[in-house]
LOZA-405537 format. One record per residue: residue in three letters; x, y, z of N, C-alpha, C, CB in turn. Coordinates in steps of 0.05 Angstrom, whole numbers, padded with zeros to 5 digits. Glycine has a CB too. Example, Ala and Ser with C-alpha at 12.3 -4.5 7.8 and 13.67 -1.06 7.14 Angstrom:
BEGIN
{'ALA' {00264 -00114 00156} {00246 -00090 00156} {00264 -00066 00156} {00226 -00089 00181}}
{'SER' {00257 -00045 00142} {00273 -00021 00143} {00258 00001 00157} {00282 -00012 00114}}
END
This chain:
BEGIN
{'UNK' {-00119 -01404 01044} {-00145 -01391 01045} {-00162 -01402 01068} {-00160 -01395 01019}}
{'UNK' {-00152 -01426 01074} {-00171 -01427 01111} {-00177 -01424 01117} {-00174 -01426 01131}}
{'UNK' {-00151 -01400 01129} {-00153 -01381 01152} {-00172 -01354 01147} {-00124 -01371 01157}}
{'UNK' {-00185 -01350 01116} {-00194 -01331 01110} {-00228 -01345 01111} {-00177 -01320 01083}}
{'UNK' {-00232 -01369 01114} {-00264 -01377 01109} {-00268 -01371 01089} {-00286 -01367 01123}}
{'UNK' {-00296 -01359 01093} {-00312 -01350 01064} {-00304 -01326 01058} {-00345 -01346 01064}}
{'UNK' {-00286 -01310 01074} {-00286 -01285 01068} {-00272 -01276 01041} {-00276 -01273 01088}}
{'UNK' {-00260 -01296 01036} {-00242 -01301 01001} {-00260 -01289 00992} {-00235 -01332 00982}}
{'UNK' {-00281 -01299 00985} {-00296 -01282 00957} {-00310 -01259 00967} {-00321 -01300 00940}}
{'UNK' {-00318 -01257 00987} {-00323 -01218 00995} {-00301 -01203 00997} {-00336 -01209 01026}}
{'UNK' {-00270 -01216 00992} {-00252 -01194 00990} {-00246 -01192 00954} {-00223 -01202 01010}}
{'UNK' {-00251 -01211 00949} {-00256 -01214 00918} {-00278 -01198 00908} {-00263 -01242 00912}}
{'UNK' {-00293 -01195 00920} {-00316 -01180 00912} {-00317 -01151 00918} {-00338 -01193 00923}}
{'UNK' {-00309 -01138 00946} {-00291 -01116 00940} {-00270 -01105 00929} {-00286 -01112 00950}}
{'UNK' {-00255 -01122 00918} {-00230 -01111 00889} {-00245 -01101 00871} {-00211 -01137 00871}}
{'UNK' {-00265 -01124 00869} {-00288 -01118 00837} {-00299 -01095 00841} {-00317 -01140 00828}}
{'UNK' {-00320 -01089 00866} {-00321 -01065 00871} {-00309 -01036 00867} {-00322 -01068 00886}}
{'UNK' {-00288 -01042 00873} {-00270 -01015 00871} {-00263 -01018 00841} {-00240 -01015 00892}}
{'UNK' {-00246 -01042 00827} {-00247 -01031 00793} {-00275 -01026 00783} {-00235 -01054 00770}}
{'UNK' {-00293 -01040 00791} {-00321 -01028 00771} {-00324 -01003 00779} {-00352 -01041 00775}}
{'UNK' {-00315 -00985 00805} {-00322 -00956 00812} {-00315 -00951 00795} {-00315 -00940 00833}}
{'UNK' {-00275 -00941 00798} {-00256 -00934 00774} {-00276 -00937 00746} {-00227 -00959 00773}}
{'UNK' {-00284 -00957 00736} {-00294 -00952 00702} {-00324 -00940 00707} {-00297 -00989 00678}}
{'UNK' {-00340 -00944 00720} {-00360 -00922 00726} {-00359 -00898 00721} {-00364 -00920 00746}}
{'UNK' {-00336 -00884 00735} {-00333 -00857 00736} {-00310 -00847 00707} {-00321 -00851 00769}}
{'UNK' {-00299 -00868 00698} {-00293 -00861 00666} {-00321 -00861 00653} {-00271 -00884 00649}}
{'UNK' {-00326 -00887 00652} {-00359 -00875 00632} {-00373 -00859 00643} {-00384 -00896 00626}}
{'UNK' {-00369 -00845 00667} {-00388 -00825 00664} {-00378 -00787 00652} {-00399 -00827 00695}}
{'UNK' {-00350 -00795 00645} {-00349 -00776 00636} {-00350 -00781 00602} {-00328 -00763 00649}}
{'UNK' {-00354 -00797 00594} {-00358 -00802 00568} {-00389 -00792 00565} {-00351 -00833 00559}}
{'UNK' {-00385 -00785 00531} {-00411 -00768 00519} {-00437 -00787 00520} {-00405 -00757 00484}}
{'UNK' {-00437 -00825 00516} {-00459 -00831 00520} {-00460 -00849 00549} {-00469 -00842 00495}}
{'UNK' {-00483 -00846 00560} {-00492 -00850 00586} {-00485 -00875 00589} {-00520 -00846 00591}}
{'UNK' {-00475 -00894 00617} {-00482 -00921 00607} {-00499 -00933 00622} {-00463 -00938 00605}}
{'UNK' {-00502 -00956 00609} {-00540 -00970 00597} {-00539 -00991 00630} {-00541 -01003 00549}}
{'UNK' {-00554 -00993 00639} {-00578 -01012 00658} {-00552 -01035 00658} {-00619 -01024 00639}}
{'UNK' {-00546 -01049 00627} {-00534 -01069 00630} {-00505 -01071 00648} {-00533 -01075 00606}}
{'UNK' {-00491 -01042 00644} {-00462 -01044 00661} {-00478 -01040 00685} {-00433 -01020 00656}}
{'UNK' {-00494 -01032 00694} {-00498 -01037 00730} {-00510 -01072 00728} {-00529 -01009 00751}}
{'UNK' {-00524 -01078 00713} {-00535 -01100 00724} {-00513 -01120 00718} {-00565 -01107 00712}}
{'UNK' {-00493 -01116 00704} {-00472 -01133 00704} {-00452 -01141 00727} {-00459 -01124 00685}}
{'UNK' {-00450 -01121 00745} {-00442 -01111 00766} {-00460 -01127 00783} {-00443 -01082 00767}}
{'UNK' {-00477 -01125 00792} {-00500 -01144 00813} {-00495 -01166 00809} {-00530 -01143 00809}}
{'UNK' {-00485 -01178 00782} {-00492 -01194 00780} {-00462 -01212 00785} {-00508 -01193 00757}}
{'UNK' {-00446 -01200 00782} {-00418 -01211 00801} {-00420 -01211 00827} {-00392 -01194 00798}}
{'UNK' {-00429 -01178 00842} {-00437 -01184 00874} {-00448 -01212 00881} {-00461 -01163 00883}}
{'UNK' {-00468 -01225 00856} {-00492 -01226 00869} {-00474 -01262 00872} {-00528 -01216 00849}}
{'UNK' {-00460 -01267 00855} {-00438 -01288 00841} {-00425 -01299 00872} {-00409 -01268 00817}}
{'UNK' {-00402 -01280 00881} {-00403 -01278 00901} {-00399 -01290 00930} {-00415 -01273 00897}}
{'UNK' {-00421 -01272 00925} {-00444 -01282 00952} {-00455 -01304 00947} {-00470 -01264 00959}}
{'UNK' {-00468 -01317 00928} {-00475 -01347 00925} {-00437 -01362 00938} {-00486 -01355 00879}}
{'UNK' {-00421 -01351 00926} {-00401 -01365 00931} {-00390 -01373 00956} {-00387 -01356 00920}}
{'UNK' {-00399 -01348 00976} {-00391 -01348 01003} {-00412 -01362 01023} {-00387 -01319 01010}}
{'UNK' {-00430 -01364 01009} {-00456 -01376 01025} {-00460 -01399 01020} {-00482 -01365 01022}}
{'UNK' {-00454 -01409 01002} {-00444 -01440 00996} {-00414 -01456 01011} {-00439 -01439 00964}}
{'UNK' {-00396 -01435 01008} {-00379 -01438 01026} {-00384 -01439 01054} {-00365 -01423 01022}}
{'UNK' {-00395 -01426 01063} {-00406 -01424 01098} {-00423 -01452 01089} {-00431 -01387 01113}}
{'UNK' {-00444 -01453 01077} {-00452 -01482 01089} {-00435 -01507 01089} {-00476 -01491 01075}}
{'UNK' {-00427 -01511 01070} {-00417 -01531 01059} {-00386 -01531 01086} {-00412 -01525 01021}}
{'UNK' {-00382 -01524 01098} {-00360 -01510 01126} {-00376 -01523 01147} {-00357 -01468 01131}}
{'UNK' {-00398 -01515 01145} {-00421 -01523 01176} {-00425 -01554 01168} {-00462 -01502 01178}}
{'UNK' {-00435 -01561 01145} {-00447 -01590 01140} {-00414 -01608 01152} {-00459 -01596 01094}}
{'UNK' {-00393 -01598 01144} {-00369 -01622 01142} {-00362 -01614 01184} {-00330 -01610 01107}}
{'UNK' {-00367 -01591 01194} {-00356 -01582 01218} {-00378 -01611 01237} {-00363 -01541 01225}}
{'UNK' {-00405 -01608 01231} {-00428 -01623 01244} {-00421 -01661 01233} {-00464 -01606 01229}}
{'UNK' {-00412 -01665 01212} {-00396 -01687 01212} {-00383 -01692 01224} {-00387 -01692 01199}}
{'UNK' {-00359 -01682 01231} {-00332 -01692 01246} {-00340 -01691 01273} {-00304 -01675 01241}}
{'UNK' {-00359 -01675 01290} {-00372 -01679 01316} {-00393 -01703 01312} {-00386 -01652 01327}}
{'UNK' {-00404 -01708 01296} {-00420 -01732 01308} {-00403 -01752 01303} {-00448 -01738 01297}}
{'UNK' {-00375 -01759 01294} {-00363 -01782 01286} {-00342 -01779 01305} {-00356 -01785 01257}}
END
């Protein structure tokens, strides 16, 4: 995963994307609507993430700016 950086979990996070489409569009053909909570459940993995990748990018810069001043 290295060679991939942070991008691991934004490709992780587009898989999720695409199965949460897929069950989206089953519940939406089902008779009751679905509720606020399956989208905000959804954000809330995006949102997962992206904390994950942006922690990764720093935590990449903090150890890169170490090994140059040493």
């Amino acid at each position: 995963m290295e060679e991939l950086g942070a991008q691991w979990a934004m490709i992780l996070s587009g898989g999720q994307s695409a199965i949460v489409g897929v069950l989206f569009i089953v519940q939406a053909r089902m008779p009751m609507p679905p509720s606020i909570t399956d989208v905000a459940g959804y954000a809330a993995g995006g949102a997962f993430y992206f904390l994950i990748s942006s922690v990764w990018l720093t935590v990449g810069g903090l150890r890169r700016k170490a090994a140059e001043a040493s």
